[in-house]
N, C-alpha and C positions, 0 to 999 in steps of 0.2 A: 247401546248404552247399557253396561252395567243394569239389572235390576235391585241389587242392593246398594242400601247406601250405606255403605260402611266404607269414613277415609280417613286415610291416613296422611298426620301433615309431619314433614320431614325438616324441622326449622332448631335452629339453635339461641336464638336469642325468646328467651321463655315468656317475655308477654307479649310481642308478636304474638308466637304460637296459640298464649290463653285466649288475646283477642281472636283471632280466626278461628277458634275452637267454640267460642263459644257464639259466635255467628253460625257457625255452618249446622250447631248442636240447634240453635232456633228455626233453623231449615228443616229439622229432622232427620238429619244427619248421625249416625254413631260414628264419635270421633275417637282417632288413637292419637298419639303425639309422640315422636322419636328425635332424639335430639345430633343423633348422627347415625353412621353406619351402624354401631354395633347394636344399636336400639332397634332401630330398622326390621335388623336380622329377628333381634328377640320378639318383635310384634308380631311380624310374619310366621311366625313358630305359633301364636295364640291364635290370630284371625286372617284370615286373607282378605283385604280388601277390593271395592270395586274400583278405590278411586283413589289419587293422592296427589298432594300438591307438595313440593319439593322447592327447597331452598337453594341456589345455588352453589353459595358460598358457606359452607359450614366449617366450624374448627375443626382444625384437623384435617379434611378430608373433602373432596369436592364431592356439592351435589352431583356430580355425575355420576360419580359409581353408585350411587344412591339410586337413581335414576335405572342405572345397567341391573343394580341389583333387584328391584321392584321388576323390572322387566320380562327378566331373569325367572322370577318366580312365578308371574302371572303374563303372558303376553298383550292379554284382552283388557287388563289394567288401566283407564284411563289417568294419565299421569303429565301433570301442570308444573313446569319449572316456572319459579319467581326469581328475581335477580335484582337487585340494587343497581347492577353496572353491566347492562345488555350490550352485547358484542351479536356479529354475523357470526364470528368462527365458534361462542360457547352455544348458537341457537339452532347451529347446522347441527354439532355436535347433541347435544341435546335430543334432539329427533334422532337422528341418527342410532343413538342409543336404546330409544323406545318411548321417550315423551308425547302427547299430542299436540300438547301448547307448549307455548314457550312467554311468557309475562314479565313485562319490566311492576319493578314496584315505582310508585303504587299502586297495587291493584287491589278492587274491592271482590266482597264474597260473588257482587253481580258476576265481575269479569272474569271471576273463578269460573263460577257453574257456566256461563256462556263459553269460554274454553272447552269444557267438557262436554258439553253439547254440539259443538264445533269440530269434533275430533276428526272426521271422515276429511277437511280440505273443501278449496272453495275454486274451483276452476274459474268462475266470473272475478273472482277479487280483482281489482282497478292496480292498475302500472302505477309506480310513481311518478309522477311530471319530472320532477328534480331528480336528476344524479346523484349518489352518495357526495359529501363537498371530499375533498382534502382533508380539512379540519377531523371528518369523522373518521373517516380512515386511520389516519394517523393514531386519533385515540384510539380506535380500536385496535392498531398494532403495538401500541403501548401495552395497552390491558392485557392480550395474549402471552404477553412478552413477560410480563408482571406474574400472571398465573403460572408462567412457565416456568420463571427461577423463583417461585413459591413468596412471590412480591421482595424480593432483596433489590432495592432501589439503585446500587452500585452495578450487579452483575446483569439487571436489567439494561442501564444506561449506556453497559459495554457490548452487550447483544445487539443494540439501536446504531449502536456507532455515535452515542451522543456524549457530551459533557454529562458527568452525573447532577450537579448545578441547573443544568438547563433539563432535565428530567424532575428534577425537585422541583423548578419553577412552572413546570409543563403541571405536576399533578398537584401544586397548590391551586393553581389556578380550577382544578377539575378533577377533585379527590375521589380516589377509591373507596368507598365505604366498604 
């Protein structure tokens, strides 16, 4: 783990960010705050941090190159995606990339720092009893499918092989954020 605590949180909706900024700042924490890639870049150019927690979905641009880019710069980086709309395929990706965690919101500053304390993996961690359903599946071939044509709800619907109607009716029932 990191000896400095210097993190940077990569979020775009700004009181999010001020909240968990100013949690982790009562941790003793030195916090930066970037609100997309290019921010990202510009912090990285002032401080290197030990540690960052990363949004998945930001304007403009996915937290993943966010993710490649922190990576990128620091390998030993401990680096926490948070997500509103948790899939297998953005959590594979994710690691993949260079993250250690991977966090559905909500997550509190605990589940933060226990993430990053968790970095190394857990060979004991327990099997799931239950199989993925159908049901999850499905959402999560929606979601991929959504991030893939940049959420156009028509071009998605034609990718799926579905009614764009019964795609509308799919994500009222179980909204993107």
């Amino acid at each position: 783990m990191p000896n400095d605590r210097v993190l940077l949180i990569v979020e775009d909706d700004a009181s999010f960010a001020r909240t968990l900024r100013r949690s982790f700042e009562r941790r003793d924490y030195t916090v930066m705050v970037a609100a997309g890639l290019d921010d990202l870049r510009t912090a990285l150019a002032v401080q290197s941090p030990g540690y960052a927690v990363v949004d998945l979905k930001l304007a403009g641009v996915s937290g993943l190159a966010c993710v490649e880019a922190l990576h990128a710069h620091d390998p030993d980086m401990l680096i926490v995606v948070l997500t509103g709309f948790a899939s297998i395929a953005t959590a594979v990706e994710a690691i993949k990339l260079g993250a250690c965690h991977y966090l559905a919101k909500p997550s509190s500053t605990d589940d933060i720092e226990a993430a990053f304390r968790k970095a190394a993996g857990d060979t004991e961690v327990a099997l799931a009893e239950r199989p993925t359903s159908i049901k999850t599946l499905e959402w999560e071939r929606i979601h991929q499918t959504l991030i893939e044509t940049d959420f156009n709800i028509s071009e998605t619907a034609r990718r799926l092989g579905m009614h764009r109607r019964t795609l509308a009716r799919k994500l009222e029932k179980r909204p993107v954020k």
